[in-house]
PDB file with SEQRES, HELIX, SHEET and CRYST1 records, atoms N, CA, C and O in Angstrom:
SEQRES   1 A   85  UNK UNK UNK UNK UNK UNK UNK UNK UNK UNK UNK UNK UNK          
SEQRES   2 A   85  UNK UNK UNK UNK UNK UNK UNK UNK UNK UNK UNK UNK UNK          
SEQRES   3 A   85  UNK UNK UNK UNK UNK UNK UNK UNK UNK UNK UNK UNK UNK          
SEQRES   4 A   85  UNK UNK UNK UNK UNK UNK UNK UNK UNK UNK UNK UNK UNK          
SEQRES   5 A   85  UNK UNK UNK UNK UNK UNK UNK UNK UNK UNK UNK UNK UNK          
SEQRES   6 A   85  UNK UNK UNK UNK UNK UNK UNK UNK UNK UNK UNK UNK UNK          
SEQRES   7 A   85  UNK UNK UNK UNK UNK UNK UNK                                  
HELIX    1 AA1 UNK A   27  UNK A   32  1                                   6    
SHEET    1 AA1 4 UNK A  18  UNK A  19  0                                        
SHEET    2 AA1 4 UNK A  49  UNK A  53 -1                                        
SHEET    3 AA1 4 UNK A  56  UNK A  61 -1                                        
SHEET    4 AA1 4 UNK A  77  UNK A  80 -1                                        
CRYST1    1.000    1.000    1.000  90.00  90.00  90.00 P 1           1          
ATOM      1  N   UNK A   1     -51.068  -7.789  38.105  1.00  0.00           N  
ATOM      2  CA  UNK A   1     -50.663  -6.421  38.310  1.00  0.00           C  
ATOM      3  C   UNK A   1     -51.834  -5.631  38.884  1.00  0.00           C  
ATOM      4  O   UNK A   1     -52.946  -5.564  38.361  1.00  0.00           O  
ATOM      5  N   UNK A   2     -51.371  -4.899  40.293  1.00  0.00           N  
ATOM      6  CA  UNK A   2     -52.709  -4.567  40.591  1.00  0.00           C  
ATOM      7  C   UNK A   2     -52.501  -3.064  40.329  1.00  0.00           C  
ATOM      8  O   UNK A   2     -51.373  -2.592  40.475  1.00  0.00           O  
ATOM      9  N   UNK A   3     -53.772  -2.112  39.860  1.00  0.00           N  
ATOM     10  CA  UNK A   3     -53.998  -0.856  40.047  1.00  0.00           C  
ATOM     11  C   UNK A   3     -54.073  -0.026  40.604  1.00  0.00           C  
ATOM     12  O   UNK A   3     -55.257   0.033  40.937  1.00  0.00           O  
ATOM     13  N   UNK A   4     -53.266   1.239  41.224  1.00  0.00           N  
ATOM     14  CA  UNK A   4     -53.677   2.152  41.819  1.00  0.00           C  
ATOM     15  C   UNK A   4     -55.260   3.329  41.974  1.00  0.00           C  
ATOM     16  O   UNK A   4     -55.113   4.508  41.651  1.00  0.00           O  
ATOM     17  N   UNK A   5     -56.268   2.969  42.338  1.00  0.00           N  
ATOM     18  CA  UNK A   5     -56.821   3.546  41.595  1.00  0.00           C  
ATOM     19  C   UNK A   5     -56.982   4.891  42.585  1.00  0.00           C  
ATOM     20  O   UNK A   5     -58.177   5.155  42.451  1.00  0.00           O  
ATOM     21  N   UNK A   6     -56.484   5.767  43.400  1.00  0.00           N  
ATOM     22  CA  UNK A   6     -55.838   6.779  43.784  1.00  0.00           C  
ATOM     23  C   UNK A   6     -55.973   7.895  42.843  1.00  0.00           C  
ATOM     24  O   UNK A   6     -55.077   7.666  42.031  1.00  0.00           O  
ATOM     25  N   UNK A   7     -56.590   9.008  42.463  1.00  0.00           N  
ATOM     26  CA  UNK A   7     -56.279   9.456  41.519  1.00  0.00           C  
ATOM     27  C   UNK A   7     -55.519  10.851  42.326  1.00  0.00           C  
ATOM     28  O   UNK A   7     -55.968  11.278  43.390  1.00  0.00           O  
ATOM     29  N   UNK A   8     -54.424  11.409  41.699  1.00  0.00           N  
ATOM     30  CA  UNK A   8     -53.578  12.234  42.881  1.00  0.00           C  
ATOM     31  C   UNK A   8     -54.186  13.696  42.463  1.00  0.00           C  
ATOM     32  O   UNK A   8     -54.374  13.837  41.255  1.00  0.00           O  
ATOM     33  N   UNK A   9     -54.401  14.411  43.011  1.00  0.00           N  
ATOM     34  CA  UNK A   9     -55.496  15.569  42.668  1.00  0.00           C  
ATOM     35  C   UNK A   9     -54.180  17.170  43.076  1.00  0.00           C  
ATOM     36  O   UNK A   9     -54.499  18.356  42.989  1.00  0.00           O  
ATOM     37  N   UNK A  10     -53.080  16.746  43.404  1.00  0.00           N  
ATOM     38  CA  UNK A  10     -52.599  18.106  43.882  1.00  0.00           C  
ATOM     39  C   UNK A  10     -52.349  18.680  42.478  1.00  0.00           C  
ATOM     40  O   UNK A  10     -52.401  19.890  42.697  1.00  0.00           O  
ATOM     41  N   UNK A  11     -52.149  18.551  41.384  1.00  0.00           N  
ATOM     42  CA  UNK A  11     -51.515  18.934  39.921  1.00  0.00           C  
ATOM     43  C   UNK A  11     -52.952  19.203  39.109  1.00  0.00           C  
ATOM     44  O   UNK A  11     -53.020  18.963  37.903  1.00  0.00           O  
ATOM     45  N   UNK A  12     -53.667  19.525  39.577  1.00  0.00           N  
ATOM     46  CA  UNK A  12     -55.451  19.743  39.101  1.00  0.00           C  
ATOM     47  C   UNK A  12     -55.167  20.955  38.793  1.00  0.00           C  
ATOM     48  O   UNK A  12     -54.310  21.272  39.617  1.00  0.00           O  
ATOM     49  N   UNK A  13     -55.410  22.079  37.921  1.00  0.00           N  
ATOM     50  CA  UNK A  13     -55.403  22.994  38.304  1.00  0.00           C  
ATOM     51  C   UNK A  13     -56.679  23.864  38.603  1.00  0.00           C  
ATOM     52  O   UNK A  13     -57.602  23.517  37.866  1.00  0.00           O  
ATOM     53  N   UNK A  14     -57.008  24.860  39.433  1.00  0.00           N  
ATOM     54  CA  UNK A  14     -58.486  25.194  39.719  1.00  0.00           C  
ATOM     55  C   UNK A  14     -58.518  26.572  39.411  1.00  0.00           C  
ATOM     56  O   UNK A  14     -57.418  27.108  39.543  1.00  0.00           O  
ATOM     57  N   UNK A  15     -59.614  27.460  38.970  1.00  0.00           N  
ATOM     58  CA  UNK A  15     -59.880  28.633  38.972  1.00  0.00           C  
ATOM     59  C   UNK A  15     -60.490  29.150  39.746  1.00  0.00           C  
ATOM     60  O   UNK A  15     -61.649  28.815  39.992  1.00  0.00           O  
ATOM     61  N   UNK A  16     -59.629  30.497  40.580  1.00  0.00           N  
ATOM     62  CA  UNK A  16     -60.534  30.878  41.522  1.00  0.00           C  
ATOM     63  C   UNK A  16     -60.746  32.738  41.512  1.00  0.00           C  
ATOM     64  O   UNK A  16     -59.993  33.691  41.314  1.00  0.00           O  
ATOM     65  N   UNK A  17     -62.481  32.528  41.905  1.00  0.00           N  
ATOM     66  CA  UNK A  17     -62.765  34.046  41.788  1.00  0.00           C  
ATOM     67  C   UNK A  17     -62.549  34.225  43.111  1.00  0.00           C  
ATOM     68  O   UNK A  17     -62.184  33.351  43.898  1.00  0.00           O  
ATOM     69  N   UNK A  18     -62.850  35.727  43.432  1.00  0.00           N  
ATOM     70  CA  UNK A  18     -63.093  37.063  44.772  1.00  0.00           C  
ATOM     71  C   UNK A  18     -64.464  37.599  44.300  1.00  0.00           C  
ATOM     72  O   UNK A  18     -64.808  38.075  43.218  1.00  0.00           O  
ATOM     73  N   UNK A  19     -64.915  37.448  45.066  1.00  0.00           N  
ATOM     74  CA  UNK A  19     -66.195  38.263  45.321  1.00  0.00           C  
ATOM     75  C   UNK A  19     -66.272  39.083  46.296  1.00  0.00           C  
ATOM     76  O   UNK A  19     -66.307  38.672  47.456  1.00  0.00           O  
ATOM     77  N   UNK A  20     -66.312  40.430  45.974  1.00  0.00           N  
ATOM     78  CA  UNK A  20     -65.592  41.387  47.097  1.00  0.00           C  
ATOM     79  C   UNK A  20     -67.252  42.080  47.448  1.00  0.00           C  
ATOM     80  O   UNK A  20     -67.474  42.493  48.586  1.00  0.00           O  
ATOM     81  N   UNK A  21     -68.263  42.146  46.447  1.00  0.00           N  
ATOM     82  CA  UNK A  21     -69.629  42.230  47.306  1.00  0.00           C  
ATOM     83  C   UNK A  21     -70.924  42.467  46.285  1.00  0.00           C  
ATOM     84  O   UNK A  21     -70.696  42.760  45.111  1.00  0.00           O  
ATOM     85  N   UNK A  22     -72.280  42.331  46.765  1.00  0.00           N  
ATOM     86  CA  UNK A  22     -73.226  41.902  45.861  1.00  0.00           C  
ATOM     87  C   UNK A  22     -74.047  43.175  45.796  1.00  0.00           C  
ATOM     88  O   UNK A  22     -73.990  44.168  46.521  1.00  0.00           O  
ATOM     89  N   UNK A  23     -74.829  42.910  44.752  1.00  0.00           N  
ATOM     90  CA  UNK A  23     -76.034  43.952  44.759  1.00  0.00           C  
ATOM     91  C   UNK A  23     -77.126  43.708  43.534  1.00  0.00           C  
ATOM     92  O   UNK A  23     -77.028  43.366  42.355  1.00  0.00           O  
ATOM     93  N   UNK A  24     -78.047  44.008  44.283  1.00  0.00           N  
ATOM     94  CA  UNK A  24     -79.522  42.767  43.379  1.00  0.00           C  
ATOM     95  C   UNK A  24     -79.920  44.114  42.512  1.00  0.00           C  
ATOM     96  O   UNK A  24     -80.107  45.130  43.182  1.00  0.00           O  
ATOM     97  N   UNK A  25     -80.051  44.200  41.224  1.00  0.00           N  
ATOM     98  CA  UNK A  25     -80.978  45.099  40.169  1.00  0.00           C  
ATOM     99  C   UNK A  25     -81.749  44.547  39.316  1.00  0.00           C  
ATOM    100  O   UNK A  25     -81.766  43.338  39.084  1.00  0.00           O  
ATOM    101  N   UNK A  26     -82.471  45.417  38.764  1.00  0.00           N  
ATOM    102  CA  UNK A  26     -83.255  44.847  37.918  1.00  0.00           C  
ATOM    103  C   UNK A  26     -82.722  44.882  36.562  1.00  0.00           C  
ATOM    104  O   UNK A  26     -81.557  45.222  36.355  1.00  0.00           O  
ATOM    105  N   UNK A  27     -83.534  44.542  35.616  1.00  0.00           N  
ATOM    106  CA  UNK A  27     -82.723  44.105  34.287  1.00  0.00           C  
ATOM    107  C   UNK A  27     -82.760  45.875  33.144  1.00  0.00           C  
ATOM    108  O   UNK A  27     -82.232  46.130  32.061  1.00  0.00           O  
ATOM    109  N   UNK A  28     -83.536  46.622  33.971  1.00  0.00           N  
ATOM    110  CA  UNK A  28     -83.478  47.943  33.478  1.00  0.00           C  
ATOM    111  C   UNK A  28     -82.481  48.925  33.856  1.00  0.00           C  
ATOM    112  O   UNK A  28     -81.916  49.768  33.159  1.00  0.00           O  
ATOM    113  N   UNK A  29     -82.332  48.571  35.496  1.00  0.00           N  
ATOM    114  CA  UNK A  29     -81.079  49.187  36.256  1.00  0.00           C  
ATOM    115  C   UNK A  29     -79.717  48.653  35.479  1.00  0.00           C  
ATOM    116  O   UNK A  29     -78.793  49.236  34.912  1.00  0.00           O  
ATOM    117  N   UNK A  30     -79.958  47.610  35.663  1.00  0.00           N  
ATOM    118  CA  UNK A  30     -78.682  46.568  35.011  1.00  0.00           C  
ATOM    119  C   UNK A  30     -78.036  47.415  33.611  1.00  0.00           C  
ATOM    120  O   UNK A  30     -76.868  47.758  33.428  1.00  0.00           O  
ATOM    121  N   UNK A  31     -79.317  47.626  32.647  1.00  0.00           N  
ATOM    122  CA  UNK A  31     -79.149  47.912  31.161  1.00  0.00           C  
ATOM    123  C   UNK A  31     -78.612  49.241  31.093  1.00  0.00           C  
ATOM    124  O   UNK A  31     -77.850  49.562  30.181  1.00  0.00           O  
ATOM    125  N   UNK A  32     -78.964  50.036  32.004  1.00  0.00           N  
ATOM    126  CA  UNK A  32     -79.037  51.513  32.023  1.00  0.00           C  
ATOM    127  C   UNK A  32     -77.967  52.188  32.497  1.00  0.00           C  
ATOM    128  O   UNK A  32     -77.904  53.417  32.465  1.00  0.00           O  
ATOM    129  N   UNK A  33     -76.720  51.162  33.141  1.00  0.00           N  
ATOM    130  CA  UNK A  33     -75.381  51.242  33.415  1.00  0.00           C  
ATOM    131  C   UNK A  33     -74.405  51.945  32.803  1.00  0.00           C  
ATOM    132  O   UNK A  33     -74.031  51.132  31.958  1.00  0.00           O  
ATOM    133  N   UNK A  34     -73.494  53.270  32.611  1.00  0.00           N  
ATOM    134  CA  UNK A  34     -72.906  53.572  31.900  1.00  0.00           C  
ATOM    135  C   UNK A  34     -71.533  54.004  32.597  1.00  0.00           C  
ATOM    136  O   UNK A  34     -71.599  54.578  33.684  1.00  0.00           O  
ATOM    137  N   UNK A  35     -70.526  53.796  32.118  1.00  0.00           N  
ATOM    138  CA  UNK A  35     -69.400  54.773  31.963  1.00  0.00           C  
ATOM    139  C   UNK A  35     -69.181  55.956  33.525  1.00  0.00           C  
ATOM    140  O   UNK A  35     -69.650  57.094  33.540  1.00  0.00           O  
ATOM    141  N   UNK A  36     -68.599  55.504  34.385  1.00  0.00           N  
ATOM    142  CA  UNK A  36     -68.500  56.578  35.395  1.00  0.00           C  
ATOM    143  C   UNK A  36     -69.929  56.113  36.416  1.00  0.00           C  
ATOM    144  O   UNK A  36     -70.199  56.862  37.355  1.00  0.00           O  
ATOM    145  N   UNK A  37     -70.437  55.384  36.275  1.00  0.00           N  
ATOM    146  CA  UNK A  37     -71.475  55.224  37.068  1.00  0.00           C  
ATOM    147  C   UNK A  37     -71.200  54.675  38.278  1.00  0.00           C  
ATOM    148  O   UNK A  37     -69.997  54.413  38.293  1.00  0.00           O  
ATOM    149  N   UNK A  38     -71.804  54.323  39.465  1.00  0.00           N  
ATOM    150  CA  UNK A  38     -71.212  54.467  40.615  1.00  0.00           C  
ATOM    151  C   UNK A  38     -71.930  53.061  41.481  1.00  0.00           C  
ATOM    152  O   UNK A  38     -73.114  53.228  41.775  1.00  0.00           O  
ATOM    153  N   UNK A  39     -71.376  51.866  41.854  1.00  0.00           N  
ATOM    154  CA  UNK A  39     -72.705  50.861  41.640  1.00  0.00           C  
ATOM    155  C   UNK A  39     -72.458  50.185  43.661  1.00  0.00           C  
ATOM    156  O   UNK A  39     -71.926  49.120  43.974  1.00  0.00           O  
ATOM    157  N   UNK A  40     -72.825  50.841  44.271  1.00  0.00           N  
ATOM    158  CA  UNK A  40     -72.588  50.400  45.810  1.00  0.00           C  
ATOM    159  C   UNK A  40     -73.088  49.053  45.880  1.00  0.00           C  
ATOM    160  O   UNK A  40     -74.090  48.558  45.365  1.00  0.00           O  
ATOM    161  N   UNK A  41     -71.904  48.390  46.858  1.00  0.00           N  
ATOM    162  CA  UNK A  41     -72.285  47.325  47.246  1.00  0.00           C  
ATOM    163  C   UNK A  41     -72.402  46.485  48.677  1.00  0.00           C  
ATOM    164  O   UNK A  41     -71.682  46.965  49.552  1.00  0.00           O  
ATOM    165  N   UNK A  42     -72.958  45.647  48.967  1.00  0.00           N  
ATOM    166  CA  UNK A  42     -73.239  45.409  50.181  1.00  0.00           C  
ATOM    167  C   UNK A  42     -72.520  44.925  51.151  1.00  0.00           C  
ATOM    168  O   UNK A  42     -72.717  43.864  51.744  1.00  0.00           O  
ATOM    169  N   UNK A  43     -71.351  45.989  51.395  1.00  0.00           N  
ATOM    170  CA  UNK A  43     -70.199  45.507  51.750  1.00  0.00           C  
ATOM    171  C   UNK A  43     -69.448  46.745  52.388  1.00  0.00           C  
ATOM    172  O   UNK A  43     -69.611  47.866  51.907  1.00  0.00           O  
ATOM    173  N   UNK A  44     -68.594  46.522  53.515  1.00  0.00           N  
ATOM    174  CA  UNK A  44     -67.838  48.157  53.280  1.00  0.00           C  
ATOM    175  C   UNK A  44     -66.419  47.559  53.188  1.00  0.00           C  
ATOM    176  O   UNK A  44     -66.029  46.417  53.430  1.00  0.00           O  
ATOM    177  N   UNK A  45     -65.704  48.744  52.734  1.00  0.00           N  
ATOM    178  CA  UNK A  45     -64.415  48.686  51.916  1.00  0.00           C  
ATOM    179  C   UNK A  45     -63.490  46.977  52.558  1.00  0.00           C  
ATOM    180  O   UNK A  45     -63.296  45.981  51.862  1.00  0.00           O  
ATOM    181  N   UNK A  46     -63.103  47.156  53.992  1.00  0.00           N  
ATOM    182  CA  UNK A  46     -63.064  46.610  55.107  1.00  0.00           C  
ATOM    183  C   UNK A  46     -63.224  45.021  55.290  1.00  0.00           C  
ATOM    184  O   UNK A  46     -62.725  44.069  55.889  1.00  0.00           O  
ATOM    185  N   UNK A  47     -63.888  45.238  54.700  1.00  0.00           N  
ATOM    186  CA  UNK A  47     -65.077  43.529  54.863  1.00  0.00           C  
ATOM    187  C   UNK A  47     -64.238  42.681  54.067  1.00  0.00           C  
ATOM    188  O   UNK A  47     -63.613  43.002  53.057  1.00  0.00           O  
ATOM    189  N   UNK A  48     -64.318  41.053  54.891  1.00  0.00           N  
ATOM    190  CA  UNK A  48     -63.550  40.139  54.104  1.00  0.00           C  
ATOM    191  C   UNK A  48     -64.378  40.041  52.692  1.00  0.00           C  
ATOM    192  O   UNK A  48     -65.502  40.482  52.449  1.00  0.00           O  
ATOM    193  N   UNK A  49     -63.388  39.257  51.753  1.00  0.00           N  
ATOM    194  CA  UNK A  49     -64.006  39.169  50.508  1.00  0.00           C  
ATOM    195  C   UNK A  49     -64.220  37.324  50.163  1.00  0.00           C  
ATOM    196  O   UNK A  49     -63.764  36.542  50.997  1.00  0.00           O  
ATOM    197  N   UNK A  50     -64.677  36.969  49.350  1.00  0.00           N  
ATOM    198  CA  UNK A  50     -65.023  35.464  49.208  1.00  0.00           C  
ATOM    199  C   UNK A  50     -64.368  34.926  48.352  1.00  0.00           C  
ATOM    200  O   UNK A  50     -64.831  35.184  47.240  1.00  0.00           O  
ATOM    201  N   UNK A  51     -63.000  33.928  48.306  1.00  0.00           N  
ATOM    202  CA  UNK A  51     -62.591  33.530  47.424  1.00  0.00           C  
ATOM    203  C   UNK A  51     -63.374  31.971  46.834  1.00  0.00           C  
ATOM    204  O   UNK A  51     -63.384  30.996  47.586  1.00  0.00           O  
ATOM    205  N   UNK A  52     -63.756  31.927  45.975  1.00  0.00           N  
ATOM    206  CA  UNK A  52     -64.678  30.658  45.188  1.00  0.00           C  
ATOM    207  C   UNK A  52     -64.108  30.028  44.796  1.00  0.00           C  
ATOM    208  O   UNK A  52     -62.966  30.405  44.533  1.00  0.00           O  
ATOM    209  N   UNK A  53     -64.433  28.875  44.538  1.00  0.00           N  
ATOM    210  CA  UNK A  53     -64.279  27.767  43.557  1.00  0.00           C  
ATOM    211  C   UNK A  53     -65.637  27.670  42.634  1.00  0.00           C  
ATOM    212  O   UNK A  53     -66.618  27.131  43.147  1.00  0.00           O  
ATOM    213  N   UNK A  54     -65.707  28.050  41.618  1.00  0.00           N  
ATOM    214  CA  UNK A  54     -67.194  27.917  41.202  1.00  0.00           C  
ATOM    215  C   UNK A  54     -68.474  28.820  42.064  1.00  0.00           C  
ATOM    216  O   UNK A  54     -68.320  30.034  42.190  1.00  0.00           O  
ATOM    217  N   UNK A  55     -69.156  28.452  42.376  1.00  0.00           N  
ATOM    218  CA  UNK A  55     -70.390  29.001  43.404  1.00  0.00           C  
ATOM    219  C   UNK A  55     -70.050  28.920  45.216  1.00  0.00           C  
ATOM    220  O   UNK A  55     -70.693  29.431  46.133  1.00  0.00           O  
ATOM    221  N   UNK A  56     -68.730  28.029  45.266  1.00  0.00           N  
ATOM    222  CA  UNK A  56     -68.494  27.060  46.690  1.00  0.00           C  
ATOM    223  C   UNK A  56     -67.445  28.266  46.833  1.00  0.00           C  
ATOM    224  O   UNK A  56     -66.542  28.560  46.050  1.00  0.00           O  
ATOM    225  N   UNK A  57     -67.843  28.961  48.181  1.00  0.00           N  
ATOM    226  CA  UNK A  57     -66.535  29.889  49.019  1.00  0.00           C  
ATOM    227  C   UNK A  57     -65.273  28.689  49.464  1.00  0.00           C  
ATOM    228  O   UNK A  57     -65.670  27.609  49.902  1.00  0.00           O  
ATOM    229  N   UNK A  58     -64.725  28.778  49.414  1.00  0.00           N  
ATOM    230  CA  UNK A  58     -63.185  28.201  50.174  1.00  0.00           C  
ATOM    231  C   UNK A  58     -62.767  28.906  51.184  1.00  0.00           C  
ATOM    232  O   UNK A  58     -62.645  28.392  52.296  1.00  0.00           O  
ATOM    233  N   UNK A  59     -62.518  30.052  50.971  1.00  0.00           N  
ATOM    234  CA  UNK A  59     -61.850  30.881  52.371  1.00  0.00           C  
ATOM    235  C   UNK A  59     -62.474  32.337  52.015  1.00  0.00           C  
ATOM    236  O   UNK A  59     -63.353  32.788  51.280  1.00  0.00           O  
ATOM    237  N   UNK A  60     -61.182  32.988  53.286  1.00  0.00           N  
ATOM    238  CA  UNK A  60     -61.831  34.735  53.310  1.00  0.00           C  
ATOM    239  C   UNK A  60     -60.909  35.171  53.459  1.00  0.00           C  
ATOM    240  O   UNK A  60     -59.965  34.632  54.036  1.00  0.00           O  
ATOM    241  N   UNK A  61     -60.926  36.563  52.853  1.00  0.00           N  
ATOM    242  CA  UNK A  61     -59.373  37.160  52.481  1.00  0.00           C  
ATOM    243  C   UNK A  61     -59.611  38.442  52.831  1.00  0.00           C  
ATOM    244  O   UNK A  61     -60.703  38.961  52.599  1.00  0.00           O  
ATOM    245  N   UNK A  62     -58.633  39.079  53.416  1.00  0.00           N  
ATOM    246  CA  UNK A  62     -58.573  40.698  53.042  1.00  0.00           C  
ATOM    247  C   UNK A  62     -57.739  41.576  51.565  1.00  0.00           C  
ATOM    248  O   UNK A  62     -56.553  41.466  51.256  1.00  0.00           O  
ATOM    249  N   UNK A  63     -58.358  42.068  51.153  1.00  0.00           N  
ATOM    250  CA  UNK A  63     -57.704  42.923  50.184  1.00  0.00           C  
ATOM    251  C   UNK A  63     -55.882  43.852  50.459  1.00  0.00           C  
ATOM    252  O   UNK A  63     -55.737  44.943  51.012  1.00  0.00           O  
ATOM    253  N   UNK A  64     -55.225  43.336  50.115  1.00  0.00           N  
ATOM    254  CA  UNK A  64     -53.981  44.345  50.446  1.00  0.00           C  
ATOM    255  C   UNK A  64     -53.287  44.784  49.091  1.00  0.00           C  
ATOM    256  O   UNK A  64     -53.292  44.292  47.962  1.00  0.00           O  
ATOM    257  N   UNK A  65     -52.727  45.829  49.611  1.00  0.00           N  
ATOM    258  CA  UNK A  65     -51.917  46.141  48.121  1.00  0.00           C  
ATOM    259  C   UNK A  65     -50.750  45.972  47.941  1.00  0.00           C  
ATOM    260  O   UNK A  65     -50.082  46.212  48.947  1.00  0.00           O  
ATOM    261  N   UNK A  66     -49.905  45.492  46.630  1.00  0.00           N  
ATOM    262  CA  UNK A  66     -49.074  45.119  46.653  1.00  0.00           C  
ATOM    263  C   UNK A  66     -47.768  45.774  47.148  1.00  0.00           C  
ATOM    264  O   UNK A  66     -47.634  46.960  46.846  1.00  0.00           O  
ATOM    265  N   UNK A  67     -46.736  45.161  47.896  1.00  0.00           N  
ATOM    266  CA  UNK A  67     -45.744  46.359  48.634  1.00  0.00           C  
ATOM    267  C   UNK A  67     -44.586  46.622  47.517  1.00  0.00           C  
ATOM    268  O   UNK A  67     -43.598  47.297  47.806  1.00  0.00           O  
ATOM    269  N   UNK A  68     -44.765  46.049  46.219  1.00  0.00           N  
ATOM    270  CA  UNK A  68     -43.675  46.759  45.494  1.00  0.00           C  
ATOM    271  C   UNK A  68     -44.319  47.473  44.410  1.00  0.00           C  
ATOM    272  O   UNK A  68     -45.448  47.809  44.770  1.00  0.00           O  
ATOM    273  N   UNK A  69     -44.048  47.849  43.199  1.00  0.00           N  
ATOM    274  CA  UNK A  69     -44.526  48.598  42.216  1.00  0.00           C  
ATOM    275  C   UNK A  69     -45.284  48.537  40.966  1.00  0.00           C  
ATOM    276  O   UNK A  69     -45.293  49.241  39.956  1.00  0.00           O  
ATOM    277  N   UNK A  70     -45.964  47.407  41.359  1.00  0.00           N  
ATOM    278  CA  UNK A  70     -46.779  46.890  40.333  1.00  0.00           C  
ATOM    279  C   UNK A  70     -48.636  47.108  40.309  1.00  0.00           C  
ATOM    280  O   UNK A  70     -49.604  46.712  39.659  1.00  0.00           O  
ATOM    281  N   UNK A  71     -48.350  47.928  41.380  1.00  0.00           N  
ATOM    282  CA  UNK A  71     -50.377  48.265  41.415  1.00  0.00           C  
ATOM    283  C   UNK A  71     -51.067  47.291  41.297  1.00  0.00           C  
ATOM    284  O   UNK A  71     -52.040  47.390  40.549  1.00  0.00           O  
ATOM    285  N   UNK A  72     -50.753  45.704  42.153  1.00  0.00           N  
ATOM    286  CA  UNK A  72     -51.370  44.873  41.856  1.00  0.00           C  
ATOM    287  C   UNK A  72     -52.651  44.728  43.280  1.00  0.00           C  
ATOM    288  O   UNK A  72     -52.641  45.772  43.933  1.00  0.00           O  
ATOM    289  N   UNK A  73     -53.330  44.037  43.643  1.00  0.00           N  
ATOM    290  CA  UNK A  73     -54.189  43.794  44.644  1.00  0.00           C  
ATOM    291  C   UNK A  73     -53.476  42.418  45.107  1.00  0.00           C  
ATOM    292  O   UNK A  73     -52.871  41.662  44.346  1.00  0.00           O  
ATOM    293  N   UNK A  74     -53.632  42.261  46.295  1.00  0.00           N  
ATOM    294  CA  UNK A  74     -53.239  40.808  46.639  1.00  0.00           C  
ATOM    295  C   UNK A  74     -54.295  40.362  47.654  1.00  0.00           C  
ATOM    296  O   UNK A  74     -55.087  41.145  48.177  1.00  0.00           O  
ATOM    297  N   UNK A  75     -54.240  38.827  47.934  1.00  0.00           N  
ATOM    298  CA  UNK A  75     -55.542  38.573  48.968  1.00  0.00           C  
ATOM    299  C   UNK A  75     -54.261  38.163  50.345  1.00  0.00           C  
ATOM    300  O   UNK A  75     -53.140  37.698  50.141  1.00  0.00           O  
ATOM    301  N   UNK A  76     -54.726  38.430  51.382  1.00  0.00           N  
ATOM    302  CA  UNK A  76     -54.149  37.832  52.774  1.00  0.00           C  
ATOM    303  C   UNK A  76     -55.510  37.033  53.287  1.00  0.00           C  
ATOM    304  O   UNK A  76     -56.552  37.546  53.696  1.00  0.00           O  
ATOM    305  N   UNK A  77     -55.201  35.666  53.147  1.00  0.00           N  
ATOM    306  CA  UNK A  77     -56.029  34.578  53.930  1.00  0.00           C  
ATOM    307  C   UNK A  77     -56.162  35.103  55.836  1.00  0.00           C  
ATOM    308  O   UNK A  77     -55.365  35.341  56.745  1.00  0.00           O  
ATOM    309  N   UNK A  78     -57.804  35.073  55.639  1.00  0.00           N  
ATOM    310  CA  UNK A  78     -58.118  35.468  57.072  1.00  0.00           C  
ATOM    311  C   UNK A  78     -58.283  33.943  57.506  1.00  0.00           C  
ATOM    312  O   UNK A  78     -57.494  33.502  58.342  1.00  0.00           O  
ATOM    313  N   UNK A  79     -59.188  33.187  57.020  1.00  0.00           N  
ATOM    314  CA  UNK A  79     -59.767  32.110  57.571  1.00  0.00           C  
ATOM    315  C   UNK A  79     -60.060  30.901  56.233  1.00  0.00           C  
ATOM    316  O   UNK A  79     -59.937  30.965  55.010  1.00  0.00           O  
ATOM    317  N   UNK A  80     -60.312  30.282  56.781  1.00  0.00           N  
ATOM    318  CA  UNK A  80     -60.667  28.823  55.445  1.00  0.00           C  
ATOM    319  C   UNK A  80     -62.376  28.941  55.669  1.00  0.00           C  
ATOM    320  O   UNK A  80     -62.811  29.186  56.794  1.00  0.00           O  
ATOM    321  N   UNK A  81     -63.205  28.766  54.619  1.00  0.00           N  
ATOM    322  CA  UNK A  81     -64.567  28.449  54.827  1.00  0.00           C  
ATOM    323  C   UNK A  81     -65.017  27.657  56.090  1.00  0.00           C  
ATOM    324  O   UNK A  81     -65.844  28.117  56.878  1.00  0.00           O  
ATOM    325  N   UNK A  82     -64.525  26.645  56.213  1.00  0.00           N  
ATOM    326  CA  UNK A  82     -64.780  25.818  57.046  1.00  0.00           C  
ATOM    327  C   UNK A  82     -64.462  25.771  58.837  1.00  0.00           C  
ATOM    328  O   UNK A  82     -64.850  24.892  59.606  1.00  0.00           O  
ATOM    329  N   UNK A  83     -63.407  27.355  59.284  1.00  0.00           N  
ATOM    330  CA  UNK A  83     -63.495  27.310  60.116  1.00  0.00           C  
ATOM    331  C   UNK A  83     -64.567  28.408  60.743  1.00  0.00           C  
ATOM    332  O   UNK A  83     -65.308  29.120  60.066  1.00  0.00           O  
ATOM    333  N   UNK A  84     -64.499  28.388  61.889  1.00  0.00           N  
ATOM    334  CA  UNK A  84     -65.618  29.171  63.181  1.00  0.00           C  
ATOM    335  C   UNK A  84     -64.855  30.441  62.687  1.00  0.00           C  
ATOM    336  O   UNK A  84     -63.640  30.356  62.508  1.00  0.00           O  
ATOM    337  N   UNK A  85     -65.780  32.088  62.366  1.00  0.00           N  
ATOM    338  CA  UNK A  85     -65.123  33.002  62.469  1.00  0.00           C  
ATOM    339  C   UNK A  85     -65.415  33.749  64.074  1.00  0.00           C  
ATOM    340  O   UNK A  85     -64.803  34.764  64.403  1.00  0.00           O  
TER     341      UNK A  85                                                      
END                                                                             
């Protein structure tokens, strides 16, 4: 009896973040964070955002909002990591 050893990977399930944009502080800036505070990032509104797997981008998305009534955010795939933008 021979083995498949194939392991089928579509039923994996994966977690994925958005990273919509960065900004370097220090650990005093960081601490000193409160309530209503206002924290710009290196990015404008506009700008694709980074969907991850872990640390590894996969693709690039734009931010849209949802068209029925749930105030949700949704991503629209611009491109896959891997192609030429």
């Amino acid at each position: 009896m021979e083995l498949n050893p194939t392991v089928l990977t579509d039923n994996i399930p994966v977690e994925i973040s958005v990273r919509i944009g960065r900004r370097r502080m220090t650990v005093a800036e960081l601490s000193n964070l409160r309530e209503n505070d206002i924290l710009p990032l290196d990015q404008a509104v506009d700008d694709a955002v980074e969907i991850c797997v872990g640390d590894h981008v996969v693709a690039y998305a734009e931010l849209v909002a949802d068209e029925g009534d749930s105030g949700r955010l949704n991503l629209r795939i611009t491109r896959a990591a891997g192609e030429a933008s």
